[in-house]
C-alpha positions in Angstrom: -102.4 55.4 -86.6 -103.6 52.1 -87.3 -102.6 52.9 -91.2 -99.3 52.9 -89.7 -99.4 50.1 -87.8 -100.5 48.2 -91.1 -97.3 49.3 -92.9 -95.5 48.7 -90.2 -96.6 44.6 -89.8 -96.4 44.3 -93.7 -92.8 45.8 -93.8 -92.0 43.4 -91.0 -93.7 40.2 -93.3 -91.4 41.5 -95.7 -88.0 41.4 -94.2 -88.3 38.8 -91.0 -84.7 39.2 -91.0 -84.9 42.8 -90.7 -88.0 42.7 -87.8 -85.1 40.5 -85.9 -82.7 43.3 -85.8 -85.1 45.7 -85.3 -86.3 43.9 -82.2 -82.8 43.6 -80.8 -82.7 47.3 -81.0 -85.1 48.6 -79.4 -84.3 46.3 -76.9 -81.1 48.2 -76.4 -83.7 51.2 -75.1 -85.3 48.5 -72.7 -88.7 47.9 -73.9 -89.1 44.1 -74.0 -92.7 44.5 -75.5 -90.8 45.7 -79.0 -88.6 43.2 -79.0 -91.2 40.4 -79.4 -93.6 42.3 -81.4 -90.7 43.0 -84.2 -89.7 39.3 -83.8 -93.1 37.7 -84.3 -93.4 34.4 -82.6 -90.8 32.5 -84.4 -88.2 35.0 -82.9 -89.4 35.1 -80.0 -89.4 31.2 -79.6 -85.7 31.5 -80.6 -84.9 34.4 -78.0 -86.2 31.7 -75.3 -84.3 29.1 -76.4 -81.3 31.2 -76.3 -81.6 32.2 -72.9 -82.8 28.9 -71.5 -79.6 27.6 -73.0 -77.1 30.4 -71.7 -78.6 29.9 -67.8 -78.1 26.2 -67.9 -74.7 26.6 -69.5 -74.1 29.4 -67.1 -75.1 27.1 -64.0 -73.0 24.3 -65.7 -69.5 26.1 -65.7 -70.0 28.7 -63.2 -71.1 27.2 -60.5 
């Protein structure tokens, strides 16, 4: 297991790119813990950022 887990994380080094998408998709299934873990913290930093600026803009122009 943790052999796999250490292939995993250096496939995800790798291809950051790739971890992003990877994260989005199993997000589809609803497990927000695999969605940060794929993104590492960068992503997840972005991912915030996103939402934090789609409420306010939300609130803005649908009030």
């Amino acid at each position: 297991m943790e052999k796999r887990e250490g292939l995993r994380q250096q496939e995800l080094n790798k291809n950051p790119g790739g971890a992003l998408r990877d994260g989005f998709n199993r997000g589809e299934n609803g497990n927000y813990t695999d969605i940060t873990g794929g993104m590492g913290w960068k992503g997840t930093v972005i991912l915030i950022i996103i939402l934090i600026v789609g409420f306010v803009l939300y609130k803005l122009f649908l009030k």
